[in-house]
N, CA, C and O of each residue as an XYZ file, in Angstrom:
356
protein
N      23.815    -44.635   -118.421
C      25.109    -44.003   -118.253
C      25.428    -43.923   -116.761
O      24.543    -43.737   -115.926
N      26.502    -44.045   -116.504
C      27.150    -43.907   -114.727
C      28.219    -43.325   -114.902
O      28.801    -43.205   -115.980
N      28.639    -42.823   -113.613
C      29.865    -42.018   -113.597
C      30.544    -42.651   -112.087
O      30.092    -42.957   -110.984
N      32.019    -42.644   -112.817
C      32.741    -43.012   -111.621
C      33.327    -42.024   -110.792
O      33.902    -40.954   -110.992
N      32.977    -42.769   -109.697
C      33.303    -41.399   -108.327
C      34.753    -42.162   -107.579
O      34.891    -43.371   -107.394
N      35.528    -41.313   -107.307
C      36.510    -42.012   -106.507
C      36.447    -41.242   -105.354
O      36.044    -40.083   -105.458
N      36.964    -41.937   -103.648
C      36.852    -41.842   -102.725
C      37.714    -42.837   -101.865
O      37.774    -44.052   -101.674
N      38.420    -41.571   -101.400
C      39.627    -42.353   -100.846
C      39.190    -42.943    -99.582
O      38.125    -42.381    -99.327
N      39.497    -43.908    -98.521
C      39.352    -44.252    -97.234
C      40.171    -44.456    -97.027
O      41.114    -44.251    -97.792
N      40.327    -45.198    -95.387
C      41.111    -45.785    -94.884
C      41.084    -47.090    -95.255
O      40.037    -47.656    -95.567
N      42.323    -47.701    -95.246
C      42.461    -49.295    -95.190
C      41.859    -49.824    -94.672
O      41.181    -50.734    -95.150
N      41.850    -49.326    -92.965
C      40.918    -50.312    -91.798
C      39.581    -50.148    -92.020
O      39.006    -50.901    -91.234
N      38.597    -49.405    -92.849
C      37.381    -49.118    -93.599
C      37.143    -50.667    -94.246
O      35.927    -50.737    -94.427
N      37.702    -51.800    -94.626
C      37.065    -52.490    -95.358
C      37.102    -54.012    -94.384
O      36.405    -55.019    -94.504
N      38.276    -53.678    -93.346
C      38.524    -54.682    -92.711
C      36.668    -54.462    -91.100
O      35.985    -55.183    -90.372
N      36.785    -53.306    -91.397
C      35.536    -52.881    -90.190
C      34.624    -53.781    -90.735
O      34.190    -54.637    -89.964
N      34.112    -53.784    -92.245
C      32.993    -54.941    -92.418
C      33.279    -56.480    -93.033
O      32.500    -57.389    -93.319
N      34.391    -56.395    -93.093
C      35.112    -57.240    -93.370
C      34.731    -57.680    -94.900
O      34.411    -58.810    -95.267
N      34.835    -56.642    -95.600
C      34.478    -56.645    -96.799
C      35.974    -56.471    -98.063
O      37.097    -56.132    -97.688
N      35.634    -56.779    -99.479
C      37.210    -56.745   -100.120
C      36.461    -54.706   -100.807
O      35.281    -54.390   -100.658
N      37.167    -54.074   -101.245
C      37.001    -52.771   -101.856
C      35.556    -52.985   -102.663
O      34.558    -52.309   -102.412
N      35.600    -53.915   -103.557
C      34.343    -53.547   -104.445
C      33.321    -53.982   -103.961
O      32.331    -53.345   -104.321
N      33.047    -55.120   -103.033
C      31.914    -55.181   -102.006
C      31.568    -54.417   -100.822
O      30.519    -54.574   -100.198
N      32.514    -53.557   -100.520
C      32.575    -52.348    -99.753
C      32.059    -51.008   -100.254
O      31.864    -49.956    -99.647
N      31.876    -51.367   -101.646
C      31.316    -50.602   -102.023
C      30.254    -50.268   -102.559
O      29.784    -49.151   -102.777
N      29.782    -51.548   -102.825
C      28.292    -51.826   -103.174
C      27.441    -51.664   -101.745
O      26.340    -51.118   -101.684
N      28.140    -52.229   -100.629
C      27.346    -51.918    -99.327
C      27.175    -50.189    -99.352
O      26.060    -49.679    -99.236
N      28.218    -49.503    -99.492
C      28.201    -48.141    -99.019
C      27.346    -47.842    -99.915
O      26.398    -47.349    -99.304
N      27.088    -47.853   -101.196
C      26.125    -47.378   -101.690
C      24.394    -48.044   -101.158
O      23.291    -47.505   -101.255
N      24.729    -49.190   -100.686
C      23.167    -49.459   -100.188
C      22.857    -48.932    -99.142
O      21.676    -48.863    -98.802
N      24.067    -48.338    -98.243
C      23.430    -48.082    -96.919
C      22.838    -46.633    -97.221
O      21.736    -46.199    -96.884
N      24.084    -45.843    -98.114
C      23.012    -44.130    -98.689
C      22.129    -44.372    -98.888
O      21.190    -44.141    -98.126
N      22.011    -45.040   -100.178
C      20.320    -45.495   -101.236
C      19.223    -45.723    -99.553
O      18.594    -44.761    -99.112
N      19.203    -46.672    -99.069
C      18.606    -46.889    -97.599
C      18.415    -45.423    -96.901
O      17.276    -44.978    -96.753
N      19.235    -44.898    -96.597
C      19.227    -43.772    -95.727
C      18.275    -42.698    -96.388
O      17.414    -42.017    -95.831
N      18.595    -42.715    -97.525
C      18.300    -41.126    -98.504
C      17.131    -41.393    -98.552
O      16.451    -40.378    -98.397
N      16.215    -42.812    -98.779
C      14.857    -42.667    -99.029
C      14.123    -42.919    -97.005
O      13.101    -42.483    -96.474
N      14.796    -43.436    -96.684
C      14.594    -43.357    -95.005
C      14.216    -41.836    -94.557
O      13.190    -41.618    -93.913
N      15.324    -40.560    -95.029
C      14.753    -39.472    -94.672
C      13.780    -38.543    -95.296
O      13.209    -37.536    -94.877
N      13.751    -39.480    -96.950
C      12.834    -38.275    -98.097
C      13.412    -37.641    -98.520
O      13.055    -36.464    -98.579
N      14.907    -38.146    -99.174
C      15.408    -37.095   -100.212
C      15.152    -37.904   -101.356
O      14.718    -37.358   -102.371
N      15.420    -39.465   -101.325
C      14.782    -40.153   -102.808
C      13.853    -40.899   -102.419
O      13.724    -41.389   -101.297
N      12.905    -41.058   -103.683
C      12.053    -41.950   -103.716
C      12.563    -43.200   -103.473
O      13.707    -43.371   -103.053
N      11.879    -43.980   -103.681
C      11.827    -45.865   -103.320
C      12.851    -46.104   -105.061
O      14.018    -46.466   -105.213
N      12.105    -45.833   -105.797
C      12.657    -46.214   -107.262
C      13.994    -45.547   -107.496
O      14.931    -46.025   -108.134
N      13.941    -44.238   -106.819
C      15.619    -43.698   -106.955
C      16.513    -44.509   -106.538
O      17.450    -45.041   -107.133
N      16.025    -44.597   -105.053
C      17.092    -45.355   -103.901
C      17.510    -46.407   -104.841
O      18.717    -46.552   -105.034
N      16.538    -47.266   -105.536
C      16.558    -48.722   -105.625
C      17.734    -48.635   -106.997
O      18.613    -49.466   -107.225
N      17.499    -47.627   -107.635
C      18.421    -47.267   -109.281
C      19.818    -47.087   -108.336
O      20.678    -47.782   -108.879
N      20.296    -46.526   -107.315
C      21.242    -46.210   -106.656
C      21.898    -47.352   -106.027
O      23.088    -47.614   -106.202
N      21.186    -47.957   -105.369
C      21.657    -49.321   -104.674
C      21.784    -50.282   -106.139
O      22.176    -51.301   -105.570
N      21.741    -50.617   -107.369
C      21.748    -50.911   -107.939
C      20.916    -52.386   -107.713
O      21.356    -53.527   -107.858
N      19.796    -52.021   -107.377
C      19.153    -53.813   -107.364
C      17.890    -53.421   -107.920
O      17.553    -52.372   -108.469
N      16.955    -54.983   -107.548
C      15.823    -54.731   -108.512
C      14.900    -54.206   -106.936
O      15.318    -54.318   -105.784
N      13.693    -53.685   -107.351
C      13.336    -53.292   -106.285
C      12.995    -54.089   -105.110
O      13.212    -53.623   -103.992
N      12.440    -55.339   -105.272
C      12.396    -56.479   -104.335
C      13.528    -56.783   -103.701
O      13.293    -57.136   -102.545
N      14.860    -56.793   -104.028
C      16.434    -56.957   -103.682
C      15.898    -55.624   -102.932
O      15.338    -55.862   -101.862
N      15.959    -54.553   -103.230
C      15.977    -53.308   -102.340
C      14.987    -53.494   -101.252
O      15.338    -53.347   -100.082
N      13.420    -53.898   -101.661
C      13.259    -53.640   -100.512
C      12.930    -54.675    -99.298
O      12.224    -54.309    -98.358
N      13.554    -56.166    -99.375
C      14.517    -56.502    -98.537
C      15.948    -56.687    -97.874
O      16.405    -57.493    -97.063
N      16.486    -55.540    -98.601
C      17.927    -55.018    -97.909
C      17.135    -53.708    -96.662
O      17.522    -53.634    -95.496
N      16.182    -52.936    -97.158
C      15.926    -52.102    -96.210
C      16.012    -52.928    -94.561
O      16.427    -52.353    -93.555
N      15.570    -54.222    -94.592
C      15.313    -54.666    -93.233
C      15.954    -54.775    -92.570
O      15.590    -54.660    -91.400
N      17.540    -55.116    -92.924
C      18.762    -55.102    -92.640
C      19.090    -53.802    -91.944
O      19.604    -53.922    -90.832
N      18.917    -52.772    -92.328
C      18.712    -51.479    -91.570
C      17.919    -51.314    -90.709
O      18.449    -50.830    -89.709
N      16.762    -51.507    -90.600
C      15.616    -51.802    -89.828
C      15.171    -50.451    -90.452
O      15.610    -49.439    -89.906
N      14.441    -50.322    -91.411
C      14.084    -49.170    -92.250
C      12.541    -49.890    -92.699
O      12.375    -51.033    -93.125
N      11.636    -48.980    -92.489
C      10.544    -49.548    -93.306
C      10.072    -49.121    -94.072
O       9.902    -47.913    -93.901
N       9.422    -49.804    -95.668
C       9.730    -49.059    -96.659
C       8.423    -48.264    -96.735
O       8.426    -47.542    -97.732
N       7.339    -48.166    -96.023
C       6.723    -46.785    -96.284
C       7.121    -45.862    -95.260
O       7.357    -45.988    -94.058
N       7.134    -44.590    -96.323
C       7.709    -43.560    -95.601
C       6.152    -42.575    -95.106
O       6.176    -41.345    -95.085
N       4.873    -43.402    -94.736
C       4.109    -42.724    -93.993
C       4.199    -42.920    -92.634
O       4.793    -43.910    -92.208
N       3.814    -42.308    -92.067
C       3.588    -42.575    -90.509
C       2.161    -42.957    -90.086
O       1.161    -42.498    -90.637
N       2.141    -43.855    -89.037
C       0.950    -43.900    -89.069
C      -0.294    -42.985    -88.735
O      -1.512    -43.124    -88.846
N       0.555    -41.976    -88.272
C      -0.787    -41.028    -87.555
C      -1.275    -39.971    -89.141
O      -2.273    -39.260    -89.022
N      -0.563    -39.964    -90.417
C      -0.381    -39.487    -91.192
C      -1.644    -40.522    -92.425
O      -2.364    -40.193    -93.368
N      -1.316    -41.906    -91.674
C      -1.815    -43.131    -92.629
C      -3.250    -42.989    -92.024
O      -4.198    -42.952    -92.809
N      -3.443    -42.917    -90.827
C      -5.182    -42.610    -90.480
C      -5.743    -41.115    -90.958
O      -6.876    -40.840    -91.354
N      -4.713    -40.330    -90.813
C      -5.505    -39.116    -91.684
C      -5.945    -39.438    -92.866
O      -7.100    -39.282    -93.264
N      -4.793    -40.019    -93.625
C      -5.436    -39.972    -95.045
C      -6.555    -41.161    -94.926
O      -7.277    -40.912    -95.891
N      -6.977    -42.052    -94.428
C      -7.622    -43.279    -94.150
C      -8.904    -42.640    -93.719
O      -9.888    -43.275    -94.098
N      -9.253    -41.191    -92.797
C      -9.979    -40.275    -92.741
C     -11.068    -40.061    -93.983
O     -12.216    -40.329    -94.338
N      -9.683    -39.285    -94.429
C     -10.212    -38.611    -95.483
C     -10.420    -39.410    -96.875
O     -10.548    -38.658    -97.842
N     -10.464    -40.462    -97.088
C     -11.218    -41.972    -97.847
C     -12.817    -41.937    -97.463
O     -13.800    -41.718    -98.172
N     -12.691    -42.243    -96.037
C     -14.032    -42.535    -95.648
C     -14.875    -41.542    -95.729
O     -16.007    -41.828    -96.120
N     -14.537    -39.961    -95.351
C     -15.659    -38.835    -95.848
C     -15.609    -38.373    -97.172
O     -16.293    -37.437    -97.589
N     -14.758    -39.059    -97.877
C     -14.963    -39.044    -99.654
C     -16.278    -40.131   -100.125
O     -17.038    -40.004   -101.085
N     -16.242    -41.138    -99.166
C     -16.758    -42.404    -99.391
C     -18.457    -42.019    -99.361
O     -19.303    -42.397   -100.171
N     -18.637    -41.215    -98.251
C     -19.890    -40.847    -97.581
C     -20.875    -39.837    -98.543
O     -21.960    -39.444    -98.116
């Protein structure tokens, strides 16, 4: 099920990406879907249900943003990489 949202803009809004309305609008929804899991409000699989693609389509549109799709950091990725190895021991 989907629901339609309407949202008015400006005219010069489609000419900026030089896009026609309904491809203007599939972008705007990829750049949220992108953003929202960029800051951790959706997951990877949300974003990807939102942007409407399959997840591989999603997660090479992220690059286009310059977004990378894990949302660890690395100083976050050696902690847990840490705590592997004194599980390991």
């Amino acid at each position: 099920m989907s629901v339609q949202l309407i949202i008015e803009l400006p005219e010069g809004a489609f000419s900026a990406l030089r896009k026609k309305p309904a491809d203007f609008g599939r972008e705007m929804l990829l750049a949220a879907a992108v953003k929202w899991y960029e800051l951790g409000v959706l997951s990877q699989s949300k974003a990807t249900e939102i942007a409407g693609l399959t997840r591989g389509e999603f997660l090479r549109s992220m690059e286009r943003f310059d977004v990378s799709p894990f949302q660890t950091s690395p100083e976050e990725l050696l902690e847990e990489l840490g705590e592997v190895e004194e599980v390991g021991h």
